[in-house]
N, C-alpha and C positions, 0 to 999 in steps of 0.2 A: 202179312201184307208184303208184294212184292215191290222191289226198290229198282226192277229194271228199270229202263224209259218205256214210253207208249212206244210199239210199233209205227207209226207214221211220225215219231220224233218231237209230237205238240205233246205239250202240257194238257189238262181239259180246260184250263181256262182259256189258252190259244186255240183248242179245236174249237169252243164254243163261242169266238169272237171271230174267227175265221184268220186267214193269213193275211197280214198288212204288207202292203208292198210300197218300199221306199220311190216314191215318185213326186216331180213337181208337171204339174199340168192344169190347164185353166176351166176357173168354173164362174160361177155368177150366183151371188147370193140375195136374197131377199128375205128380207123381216121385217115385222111390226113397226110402221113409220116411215119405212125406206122403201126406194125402189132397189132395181138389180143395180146391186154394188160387184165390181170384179173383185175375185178374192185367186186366191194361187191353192191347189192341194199340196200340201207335203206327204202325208201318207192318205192309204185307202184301203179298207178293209169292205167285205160285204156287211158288215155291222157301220161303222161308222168312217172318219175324215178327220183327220184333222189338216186346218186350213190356215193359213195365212191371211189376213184381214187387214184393211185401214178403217175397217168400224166399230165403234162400240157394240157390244154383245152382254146379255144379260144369262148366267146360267138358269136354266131353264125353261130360257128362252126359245119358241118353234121357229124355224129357219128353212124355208126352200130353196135348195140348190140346183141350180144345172150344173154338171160334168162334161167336160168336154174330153172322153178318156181316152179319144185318137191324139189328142195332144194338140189337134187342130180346132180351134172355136169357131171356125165356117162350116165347119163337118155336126153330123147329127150330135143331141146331147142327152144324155141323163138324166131325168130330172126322181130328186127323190126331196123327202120330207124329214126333217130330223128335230133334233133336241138339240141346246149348246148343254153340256156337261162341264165342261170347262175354259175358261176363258183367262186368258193372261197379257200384260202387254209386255211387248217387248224391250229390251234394252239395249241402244247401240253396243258394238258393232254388229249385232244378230238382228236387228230393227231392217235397213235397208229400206225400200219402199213401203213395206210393211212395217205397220204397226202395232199390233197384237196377234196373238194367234188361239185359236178354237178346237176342242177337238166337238164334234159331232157324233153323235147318236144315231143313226137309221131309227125312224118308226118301222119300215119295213128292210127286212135283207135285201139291197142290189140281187138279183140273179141275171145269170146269162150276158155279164160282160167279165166273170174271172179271165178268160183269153185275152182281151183287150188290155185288161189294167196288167197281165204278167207281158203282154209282148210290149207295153209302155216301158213298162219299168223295164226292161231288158234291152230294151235300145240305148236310154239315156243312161245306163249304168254303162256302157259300149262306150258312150260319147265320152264321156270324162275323161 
């Protein structure tokens, strides 16, 4: 068995979740109960999110999101379907506006905004 690295540098568990890219950008969430609650992304992958939240969240629980992944929420959005996976609340000082945080599940892969979410995240990494 070989012990080099894969050619493109991923793990198979990273190629087969896709690459996550550190970004914060606004979305809109909706679940069971509620209407569109604003939630913040932290990261993004074409598999899943994980989000920043001020709502309770049930693992298991189905959740439709909008993406706003120009970073602008006047601009067109994303909208995709997912699972919570996992749900935590936060603890000052990492709390802030936010309350809890989610990561998400895609039912289906995002396609056709990897450009979007890398020239996101490459801006705001610029900004810092």
């Amino acid at each position: 068995m070989s012990t080099d690295p894969p050619p493109d540098g991923l793990t198979p568990s990273e190629r087969r979740l896709g690459l996550r890219y550190l970004s914060c950008f606004p979305a809109y969430l909706e679940h069971e109960g509620e209407g569109a609650r604003a939630a913040m992304i932290h990261d993004l992958s074409v598999s899943g999110t994980l989000l920043l939240v001020r709502t309770m969240l049930k693992v298991g629980e189905t959740v439709r999101l909008r993406l706003f992944i120009t970073g602008d929420d006047t601009k067109e959005s994303v909208e995709v379907v997912g699972q919570v996976v996992r749900f935590e609340k936060l603890e000052d000082p990492f709390a802030g506006p936010w309350s809890s945080r989610a990561a998400i599940h895609f039912d289906e892969p995002l396609t056709g905004v990897d450009d979007e979410i890398a020239a996101l995240a490459k801006r705001q990494a610029e900004a810092r």
